[in-house]
Every structure is written in structure tokens, then in C-alpha cells.
PADREN-419112 format. One record per residue: residue number from 0; residue in three letters; x, y, z of N, C-alpha, C in turn. Coordinates in steps of 0.05 Angstrom, whole numbers, padded with zeros to 5 digits. Each point is the difference from the previous one (the first is absolute). Layout:
N
[NUM "ALA" [X Y Z] [X Y Z] [X Y Z]],
...
***
This chain:
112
[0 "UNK" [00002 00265 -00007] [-00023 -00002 00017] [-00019 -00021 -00011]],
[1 "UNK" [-00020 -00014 00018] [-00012 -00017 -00016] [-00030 00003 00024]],
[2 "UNK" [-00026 -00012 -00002] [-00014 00005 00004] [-00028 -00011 00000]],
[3 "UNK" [-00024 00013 -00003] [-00023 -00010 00003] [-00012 00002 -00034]],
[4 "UNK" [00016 00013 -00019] [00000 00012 -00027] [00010 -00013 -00013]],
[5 "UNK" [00011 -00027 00010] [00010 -00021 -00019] [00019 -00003 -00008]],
[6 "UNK" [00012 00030 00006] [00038 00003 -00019] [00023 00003 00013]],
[7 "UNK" [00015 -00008 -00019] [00024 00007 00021] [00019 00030 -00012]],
[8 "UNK" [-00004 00017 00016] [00017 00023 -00017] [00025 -00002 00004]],
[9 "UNK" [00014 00003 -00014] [00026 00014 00010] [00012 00027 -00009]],
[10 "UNK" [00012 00020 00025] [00000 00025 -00002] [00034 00006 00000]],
[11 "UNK" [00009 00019 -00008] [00018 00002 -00002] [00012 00007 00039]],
[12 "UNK" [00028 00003 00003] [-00005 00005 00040] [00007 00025 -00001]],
[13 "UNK" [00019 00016 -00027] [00008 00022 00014] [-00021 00024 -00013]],
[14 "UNK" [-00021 -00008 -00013] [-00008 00011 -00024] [-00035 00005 00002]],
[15 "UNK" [-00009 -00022 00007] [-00025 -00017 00012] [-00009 -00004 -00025]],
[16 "UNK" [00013 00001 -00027] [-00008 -00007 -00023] [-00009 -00021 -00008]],
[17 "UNK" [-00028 -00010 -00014] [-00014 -00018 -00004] [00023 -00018 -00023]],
[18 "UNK" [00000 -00014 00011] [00026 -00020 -00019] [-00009 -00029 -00021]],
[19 "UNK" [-00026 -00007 00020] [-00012 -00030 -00009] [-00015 -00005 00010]],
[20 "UNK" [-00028 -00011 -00013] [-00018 -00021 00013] [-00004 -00030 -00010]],
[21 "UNK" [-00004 -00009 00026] [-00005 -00034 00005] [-00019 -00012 00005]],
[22 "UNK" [-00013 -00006 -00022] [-00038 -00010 00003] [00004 -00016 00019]],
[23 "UNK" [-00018 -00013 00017] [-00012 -00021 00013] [-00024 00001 -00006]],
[24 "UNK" [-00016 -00030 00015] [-00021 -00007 -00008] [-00020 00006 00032]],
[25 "UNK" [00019 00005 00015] [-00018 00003 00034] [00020 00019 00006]],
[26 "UNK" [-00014 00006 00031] [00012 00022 00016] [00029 -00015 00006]],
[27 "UNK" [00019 00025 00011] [00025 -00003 -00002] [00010 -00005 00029]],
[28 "UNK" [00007 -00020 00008] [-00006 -00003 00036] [00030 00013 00008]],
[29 "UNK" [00024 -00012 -00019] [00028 00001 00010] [00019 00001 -00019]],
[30 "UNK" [00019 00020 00002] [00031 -00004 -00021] [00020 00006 00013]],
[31 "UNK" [00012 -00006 -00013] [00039 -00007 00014] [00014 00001 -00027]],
[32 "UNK" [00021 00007 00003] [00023 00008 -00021] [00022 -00020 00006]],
[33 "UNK" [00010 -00017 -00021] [00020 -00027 00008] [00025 00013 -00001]],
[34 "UNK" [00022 -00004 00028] [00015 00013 00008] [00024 -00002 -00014]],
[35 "UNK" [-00002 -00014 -00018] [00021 -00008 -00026] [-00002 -00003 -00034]],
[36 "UNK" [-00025 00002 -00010] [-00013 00012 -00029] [-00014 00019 00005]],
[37 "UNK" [-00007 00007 -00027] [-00028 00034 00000] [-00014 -00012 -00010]],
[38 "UNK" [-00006 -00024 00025] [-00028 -00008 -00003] [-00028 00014 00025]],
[39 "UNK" [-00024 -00004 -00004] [-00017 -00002 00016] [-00018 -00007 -00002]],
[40 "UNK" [-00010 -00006 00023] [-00018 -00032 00003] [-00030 00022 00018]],
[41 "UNK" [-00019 -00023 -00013] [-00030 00023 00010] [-00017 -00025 00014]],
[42 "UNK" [-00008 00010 00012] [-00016 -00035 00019] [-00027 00017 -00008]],
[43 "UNK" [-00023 -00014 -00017] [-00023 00005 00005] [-00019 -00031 -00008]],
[44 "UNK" [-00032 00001 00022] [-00007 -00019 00003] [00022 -00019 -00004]],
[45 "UNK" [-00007 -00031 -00001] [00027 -00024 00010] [00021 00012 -00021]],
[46 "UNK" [00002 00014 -00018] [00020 -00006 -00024] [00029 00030 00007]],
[47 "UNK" [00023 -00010 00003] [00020 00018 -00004] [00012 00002 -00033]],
[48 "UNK" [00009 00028 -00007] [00004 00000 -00026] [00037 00009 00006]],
[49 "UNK" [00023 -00006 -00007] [00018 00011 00005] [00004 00019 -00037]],
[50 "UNK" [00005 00021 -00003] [00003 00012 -00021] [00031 00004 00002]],
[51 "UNK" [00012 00002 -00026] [00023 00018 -00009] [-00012 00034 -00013]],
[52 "UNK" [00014 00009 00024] [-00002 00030 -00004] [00011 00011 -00016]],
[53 "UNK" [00024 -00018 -00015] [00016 00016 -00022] [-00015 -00008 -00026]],
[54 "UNK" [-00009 -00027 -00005] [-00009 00004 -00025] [-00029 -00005 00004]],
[55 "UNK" [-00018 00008 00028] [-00022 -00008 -00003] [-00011 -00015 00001]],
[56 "UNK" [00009 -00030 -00004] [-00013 -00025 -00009] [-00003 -00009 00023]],
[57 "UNK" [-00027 -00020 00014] [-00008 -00021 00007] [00029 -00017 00001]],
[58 "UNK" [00012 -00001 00031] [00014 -00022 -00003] [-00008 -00026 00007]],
[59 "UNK" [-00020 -00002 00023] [-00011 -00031 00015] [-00032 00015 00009]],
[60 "UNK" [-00014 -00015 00007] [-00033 00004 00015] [00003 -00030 00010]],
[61 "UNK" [00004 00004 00034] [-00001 -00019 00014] [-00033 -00010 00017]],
[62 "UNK" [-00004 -00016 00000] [-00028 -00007 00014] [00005 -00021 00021]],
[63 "UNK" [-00008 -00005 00017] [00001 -00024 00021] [-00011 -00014 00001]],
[64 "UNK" [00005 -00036 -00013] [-00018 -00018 00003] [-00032 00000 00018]],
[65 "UNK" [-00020 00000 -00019] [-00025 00005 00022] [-00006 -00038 00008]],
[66 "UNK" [-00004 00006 00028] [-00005 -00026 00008] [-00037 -00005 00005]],
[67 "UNK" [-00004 -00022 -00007] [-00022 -00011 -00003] [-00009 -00005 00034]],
[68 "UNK" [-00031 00004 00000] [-00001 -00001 00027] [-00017 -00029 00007]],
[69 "UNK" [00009 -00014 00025] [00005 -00025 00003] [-00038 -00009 00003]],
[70 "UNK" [-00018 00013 00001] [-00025 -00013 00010] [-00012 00013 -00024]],
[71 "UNK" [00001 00004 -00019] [-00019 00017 -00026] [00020 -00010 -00030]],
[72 "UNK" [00020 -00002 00005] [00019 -00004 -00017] [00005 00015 -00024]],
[73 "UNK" [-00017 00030 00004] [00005 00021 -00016] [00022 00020 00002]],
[74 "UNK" [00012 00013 -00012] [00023 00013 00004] [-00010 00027 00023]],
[75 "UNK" [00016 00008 00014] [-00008 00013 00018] [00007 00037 -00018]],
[76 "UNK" [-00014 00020 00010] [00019 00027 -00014] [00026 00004 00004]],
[77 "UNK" [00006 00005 -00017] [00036 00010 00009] [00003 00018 00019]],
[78 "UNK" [00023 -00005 00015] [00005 00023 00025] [00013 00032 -00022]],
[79 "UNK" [-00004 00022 00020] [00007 00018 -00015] [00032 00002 00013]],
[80 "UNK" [00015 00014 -00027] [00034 00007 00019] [-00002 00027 00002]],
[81 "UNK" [00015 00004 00025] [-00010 00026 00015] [00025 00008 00001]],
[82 "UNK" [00021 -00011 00011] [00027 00009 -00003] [00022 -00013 -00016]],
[83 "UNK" [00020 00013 -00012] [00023 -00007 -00003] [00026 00008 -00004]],
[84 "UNK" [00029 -00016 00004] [00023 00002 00010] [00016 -00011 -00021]],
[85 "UNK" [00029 00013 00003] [00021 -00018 -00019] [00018 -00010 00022]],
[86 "UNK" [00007 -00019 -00008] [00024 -00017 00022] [00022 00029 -00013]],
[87 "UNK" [00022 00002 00018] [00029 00018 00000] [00008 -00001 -00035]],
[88 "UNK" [00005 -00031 -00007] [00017 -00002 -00021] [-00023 00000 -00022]],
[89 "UNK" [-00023 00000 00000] [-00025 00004 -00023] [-00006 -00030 -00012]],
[90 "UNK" [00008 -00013 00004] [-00013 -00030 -00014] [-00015 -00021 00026]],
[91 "UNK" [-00019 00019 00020] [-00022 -00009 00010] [-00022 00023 00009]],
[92 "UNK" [-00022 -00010 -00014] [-00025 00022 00010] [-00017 -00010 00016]],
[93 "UNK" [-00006 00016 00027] [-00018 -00016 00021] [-00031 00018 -00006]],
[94 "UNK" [-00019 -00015 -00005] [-00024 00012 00004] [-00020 -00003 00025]],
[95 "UNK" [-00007 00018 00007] [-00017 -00005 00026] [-00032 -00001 00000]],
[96 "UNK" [-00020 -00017 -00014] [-00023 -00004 00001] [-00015 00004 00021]],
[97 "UNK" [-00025 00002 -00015] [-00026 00006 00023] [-00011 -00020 00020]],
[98 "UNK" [00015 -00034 -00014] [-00004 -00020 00010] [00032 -00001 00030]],
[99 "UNK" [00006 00018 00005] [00016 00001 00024] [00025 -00024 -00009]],
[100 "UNK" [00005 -00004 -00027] [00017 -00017 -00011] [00023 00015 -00007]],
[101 "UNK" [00023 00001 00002] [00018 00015 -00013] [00006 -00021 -00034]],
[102 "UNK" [00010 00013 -00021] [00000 -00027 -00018] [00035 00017 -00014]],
[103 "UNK" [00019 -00023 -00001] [00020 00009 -00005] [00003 -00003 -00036]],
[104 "UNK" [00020 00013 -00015] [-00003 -00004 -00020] [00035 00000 -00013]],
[105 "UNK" [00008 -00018 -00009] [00030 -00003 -00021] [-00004 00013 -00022]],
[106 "UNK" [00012 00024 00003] [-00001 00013 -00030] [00027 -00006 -00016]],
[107 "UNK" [00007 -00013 -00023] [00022 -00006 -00014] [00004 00027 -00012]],
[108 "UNK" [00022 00008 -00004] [00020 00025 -00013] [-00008 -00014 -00032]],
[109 "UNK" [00001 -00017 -00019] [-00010 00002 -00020] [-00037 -00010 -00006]],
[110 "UNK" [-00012 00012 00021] [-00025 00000 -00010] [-00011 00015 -00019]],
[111 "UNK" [-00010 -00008 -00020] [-00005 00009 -00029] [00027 00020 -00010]],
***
């Protein structure tokens, strides 16, 4: 479960046993489980974190180029990601921002 509390739990399914928590730094908008590692991925404010659930570790924290806005030339805020998806075979993640952008992502099988 993940949330307005920053974390991401994970509970056991048959058990409802507290198994792990997953700091974040903002509320927790979206997670998805990659349909081919025991990984999972947490979308809060612009940044997705995909974790390995077996050993825990930080595998990637993805962010989306922030684009500069054309009459101020200051960076604009980041859109937040609100949803996300694994392609069938697991080496593409779609995120769905607040900016009505979908932003696709190539995840490589030997990332870190």
C-alpha cells in the first residue's frame, strides 16, 4: 500500500503481515508491480522509484526532463505522475502525468 504517509508498505497477501517499508519523500500517487521481476515502482510528485523487493535496494528514480518555459525562461514545476503501467514483457514503463502527457520509459534488464 502506499499513500499520503510517504511509504510504501508491503504486507504479506495471505497473512496481512507487515513485511517492509519504503520511505519516500512526498505522497504516494501510484504503484504497479513489473510483470516479470519483484520489482516495484512508486510514482510520487515527478519522481518514480522502481525498488527490488528481494533485496530492497533502490534500483532506478526516474524524473522527466523539466522544460523551460518559452516567455520567462525559467523552468516550469514538474508535472506530478499520477499513474503507472508495465508494457506485457516488463522492459517499458508508461507514466501518466498531471501535465496530460503520458511519458514512456526503457527499462534495461541490467540496470544497476
Amino acid at each position: 500500500s502506499g499513500g499520503k504517509d510517504m511509504k510504501a508498505m508491503l504486507v504479506g497477501l495471505n497473512d496481512s503481515k507487515h513485511l517492509h517499508t519504503l520511505d519516500h519523500n512526498d505522497v504516494i500517487n501510484a504503484l504497479c508491480f513489473s510483470p516479470n521481476r519483484y520489482w516495484l515502482c512508486c510514482a510520487y510528485g515527478p519522481y518514480i522509484r522502481i525498488w527490488d523487493l528481494e533485496s530492497k535496494d533502490l534500483v532506478e528514480e526516474l524524473k522527466p526532463d523539466v522544460v523551460k518555459d518559452g516567455q520567462r525562461g525559467e523552468p516550469e514545476d514538474p508535472p506530478t505522475c499520477l499513474s503507472l503501467t508495465w508494457s506485457t514483457d516488463g522492459q517499458t514503463l508508461f507514466a501518466g502525468y498531471s501535465d496530460n502527457i503520458i511519458r514512456v520509459w526503457q527499462i534495461s534488464v541490467s540496470v544497476r
